[in-house]
C-alpha positions as CSV (number, residue, x, y, z in Angstrom):
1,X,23.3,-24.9,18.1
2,X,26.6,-23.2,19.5
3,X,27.1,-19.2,19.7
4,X,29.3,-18.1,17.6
5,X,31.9,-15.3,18.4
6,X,30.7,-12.7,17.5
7,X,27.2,-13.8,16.7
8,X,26.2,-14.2,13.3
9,X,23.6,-11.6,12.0
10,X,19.8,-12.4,11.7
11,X,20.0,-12.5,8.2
12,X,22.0,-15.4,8.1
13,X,20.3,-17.0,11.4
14,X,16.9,-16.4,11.5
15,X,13.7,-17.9,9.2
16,X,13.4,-16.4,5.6
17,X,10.6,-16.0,3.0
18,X,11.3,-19.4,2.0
19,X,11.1,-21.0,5.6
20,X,8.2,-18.9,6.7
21,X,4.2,-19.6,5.4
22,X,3.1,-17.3,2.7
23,X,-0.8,-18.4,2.9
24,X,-3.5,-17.2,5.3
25,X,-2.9,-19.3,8.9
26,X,-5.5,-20.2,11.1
27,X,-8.1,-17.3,9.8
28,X,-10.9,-17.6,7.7
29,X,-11.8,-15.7,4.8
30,X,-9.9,-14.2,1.9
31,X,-9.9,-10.9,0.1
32,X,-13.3,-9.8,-1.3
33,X,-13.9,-8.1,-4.7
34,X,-13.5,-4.7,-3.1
35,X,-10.3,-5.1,-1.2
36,X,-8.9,-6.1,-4.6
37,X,-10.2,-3.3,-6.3
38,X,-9.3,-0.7,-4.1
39,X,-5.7,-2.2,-3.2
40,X,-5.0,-1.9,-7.4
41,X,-6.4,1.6,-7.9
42,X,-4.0,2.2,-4.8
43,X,-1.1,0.6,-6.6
44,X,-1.8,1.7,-10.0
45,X,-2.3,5.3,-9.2
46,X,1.2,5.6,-7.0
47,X,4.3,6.8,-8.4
48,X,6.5,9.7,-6.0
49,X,8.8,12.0,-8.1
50,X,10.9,11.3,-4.9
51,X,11.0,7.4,-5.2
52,X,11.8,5.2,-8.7
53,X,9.6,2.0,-8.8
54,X,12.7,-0.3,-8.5
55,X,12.7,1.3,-5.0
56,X,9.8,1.4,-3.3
57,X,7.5,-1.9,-2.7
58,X,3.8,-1.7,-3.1
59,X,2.1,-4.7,-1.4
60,X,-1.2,-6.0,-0.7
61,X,-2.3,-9.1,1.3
62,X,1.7,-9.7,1.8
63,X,2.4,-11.6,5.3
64,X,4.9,-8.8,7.2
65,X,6.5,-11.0,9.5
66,X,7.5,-8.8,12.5
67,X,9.1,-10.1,15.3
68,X,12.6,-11.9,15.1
69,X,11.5,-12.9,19.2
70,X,8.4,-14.8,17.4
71,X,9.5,-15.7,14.6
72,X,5.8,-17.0,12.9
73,X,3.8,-13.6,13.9
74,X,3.0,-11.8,11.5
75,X,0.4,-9.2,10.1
76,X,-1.3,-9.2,6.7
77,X,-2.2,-5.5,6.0
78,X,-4.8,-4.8,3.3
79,X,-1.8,-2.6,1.4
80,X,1.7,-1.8,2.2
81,X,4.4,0.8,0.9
82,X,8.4,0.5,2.1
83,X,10.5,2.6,0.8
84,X,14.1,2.5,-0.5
85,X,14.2,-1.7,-0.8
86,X,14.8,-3.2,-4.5
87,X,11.7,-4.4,-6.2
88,X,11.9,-8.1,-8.0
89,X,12.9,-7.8,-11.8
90,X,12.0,-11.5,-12.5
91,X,8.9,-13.8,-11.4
92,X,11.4,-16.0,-9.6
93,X,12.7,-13.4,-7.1
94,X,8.9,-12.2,-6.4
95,X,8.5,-11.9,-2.3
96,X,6.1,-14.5,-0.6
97,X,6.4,-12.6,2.6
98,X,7.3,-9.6,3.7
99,X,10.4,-10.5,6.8
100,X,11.9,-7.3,8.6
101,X,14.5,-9.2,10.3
102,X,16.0,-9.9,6.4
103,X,14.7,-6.6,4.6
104,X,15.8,-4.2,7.4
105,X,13.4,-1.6,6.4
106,X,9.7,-0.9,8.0
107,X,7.0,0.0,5.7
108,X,6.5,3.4,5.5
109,X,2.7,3.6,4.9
110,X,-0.2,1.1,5.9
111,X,-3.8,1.1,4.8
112,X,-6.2,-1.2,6.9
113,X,-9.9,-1.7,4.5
114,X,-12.4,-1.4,7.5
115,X,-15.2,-5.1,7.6
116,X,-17.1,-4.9,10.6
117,X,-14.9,-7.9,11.9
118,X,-11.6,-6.0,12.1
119,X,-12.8,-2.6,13.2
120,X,-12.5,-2.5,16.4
121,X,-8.8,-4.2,16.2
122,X,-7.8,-1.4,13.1
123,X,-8.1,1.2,15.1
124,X,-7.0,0.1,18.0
125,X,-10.0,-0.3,20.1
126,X,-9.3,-3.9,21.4
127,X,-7.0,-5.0,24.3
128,X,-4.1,-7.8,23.6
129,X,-5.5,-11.2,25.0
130,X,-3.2,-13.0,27.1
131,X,-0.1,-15.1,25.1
132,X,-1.6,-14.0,22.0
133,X,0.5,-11.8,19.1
134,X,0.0,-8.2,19.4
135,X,-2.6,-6.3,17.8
136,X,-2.5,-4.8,14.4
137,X,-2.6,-1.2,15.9
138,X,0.4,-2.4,18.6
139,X,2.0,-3.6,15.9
140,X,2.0,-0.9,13.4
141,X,2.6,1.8,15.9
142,X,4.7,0.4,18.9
143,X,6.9,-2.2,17.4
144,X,7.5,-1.2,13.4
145,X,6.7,2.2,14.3
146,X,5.3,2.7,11.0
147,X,5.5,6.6,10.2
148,X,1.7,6.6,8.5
149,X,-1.7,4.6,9.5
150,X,-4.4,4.9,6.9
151,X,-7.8,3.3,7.6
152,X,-10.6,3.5,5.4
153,X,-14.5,2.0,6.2
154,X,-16.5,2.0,2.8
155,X,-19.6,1.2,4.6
156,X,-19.6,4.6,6.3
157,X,-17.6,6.3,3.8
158,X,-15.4,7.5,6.8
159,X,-11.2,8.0,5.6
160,X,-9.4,8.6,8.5
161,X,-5.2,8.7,8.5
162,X,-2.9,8.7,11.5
163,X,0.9,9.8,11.8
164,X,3.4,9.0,13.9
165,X,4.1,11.3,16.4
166,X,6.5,10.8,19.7
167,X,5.0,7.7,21.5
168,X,2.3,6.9,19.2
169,X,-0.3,7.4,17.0
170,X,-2.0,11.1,16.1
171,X,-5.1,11.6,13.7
172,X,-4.7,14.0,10.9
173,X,-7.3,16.2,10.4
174,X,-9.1,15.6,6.9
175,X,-11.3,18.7,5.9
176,X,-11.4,17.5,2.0
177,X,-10.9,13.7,2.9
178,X,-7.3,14.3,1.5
179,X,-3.8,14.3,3.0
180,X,-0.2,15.3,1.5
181,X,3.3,13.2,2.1
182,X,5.7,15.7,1.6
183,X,8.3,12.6,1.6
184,X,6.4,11.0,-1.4
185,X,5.4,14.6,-2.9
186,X,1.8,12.5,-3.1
187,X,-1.4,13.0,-1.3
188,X,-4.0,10.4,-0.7
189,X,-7.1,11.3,-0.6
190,X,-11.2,10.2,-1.2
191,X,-12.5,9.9,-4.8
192,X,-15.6,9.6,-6.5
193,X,-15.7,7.5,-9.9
194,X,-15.7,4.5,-11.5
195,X,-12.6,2.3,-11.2
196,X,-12.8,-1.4,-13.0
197,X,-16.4,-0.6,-13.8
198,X,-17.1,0.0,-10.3
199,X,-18.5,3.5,-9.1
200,X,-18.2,4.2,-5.5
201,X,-15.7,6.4,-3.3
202,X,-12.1,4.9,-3.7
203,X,-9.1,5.9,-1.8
204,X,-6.6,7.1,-4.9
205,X,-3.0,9.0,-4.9
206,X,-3.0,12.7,-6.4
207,X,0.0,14.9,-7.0
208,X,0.1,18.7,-7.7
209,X,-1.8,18.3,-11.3
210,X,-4.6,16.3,-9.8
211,X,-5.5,12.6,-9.7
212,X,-3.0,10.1,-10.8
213,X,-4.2,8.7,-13.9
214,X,-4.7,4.8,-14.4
215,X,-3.2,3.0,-18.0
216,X,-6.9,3.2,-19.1
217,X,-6.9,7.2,-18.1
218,X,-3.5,7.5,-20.2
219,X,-5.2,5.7,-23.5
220,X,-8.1,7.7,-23.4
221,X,-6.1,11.4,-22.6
222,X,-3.9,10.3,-25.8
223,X,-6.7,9.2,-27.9
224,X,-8.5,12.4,-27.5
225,X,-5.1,14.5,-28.0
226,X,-4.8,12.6,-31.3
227,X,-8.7,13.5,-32.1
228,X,-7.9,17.1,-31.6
229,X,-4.6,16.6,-33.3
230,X,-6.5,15.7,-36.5
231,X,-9.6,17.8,-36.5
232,X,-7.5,20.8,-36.6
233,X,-5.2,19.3,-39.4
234,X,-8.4,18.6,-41.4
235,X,-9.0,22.5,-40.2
236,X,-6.4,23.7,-42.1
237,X,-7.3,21.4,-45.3
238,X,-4.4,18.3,-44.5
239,X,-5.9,15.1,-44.2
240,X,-3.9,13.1,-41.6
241,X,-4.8,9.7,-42.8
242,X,-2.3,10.6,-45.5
243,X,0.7,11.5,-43.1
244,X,3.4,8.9,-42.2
């Protein structure tokens, strides 16, 4: 293929979605019941005054292809936010990938689900092999430069979160396992309940008022305001079966 004068962009040059593989290649193993679990409490729970959901993508076990040099390396974090791209309004514009050389924008936040397989290469703790891709850390930090790390090993119950600072990578301290984004007005932070009838400590957005309430969280705070609602109209001697 000949050079055009001037080159054409990578948007119109390089692989898309469409081109590139959307399924797990070469690896083993697929999401267990927790990484589900936590990855929809994670999405169900976020919503930034600052950002309106048509503009900021939430993803989990979305290939983030990388590199436009190597073109078919990729990443597949456990959950993903990017901030300021358009969300799909209809099932046929849906993402299968995640391409930065066509979406132009890095994620802003990453959270890696610690399994003692991928430990070690989470938090950076392993050494590139030889003409292989990149690690996840080298990835995340060097060449998306991805302004928030969040790791999170439920076997030790140990939440640790990194930020971007200069070159690389510095840990945030966590007194109350918790954290605040000033550019989501959120924190994240370690909570203990039950989530899809599931109790355990679950990594969950807050705001200023508290926890983030889940749809179920919303019915049951409404039902009870419409219990109180009607005892104290029965209080007061108005029965409100009888109101329209």
């Amino acid at each position: 293929m000949y050079q055009t004068d001037p080159p054409r962009p990578p948007q119109e040059t390089m692989p898309t979605m469409y081109d590139l593989p959307s399924e797990l290649v070469g690896e083993s193993g697929l999401p267990d019941e927790f990484h589900c679990i936590q990855a929809d409490l994670l999405s169900e729970t976020c919503h930034s005054p600052n950002y309106s959901s048509s503009e900021i993508l939430l993803a989990s076990d979305l290939n983030l292809y990388y590199d436009p040099r190597h073109p078919l390396w990729y990443k597949r974090p456990d959950w993903y936010m990017v901030l300021g791209v358009p969300t799909a309004n209809q099932q046929q514009e849906l993402r299968l990938s995640y391409v930065i050389w066509q979406e132009g924008v890095a994620p802003f936040l990453v959270v890696e689900l610690l399994s003692p397989g991928t430990e070690q290469e989470d938090l950076g703790q392993t050494l590139r092999e030889a003409n292989k891709p990149p690690t996840k850390w080298e990835v995340y930090e060097r060449i998306l430069r991805v302004p928030y790390y969040v790791v999170y090993d439920r076997y030790k119950n140990n939440f640790r979160a990194f930020k971007l600072n200069g070159a690389g990578y510095e840990e945030i301290p966590l007194p109350e396992q918790r954290f605040w984004l000033k550019e989501l007005d959120l924190g994240l932070g370690l909570w203990p309940g039950t989530y899809q009838q599931t109790s355990g400590l679950w990594l969950r957005w807050y705001n200023s008022a508290g926890w983030i309430p889940t749809l179920k969280e919303q019915a049951q705070q409404a039902r009870q305001r419409a219990d109180k609602l009607a005892e104290y109209l029965r209080s007061q001697g108005i029965d409100p079966d009888t109101l329209t």
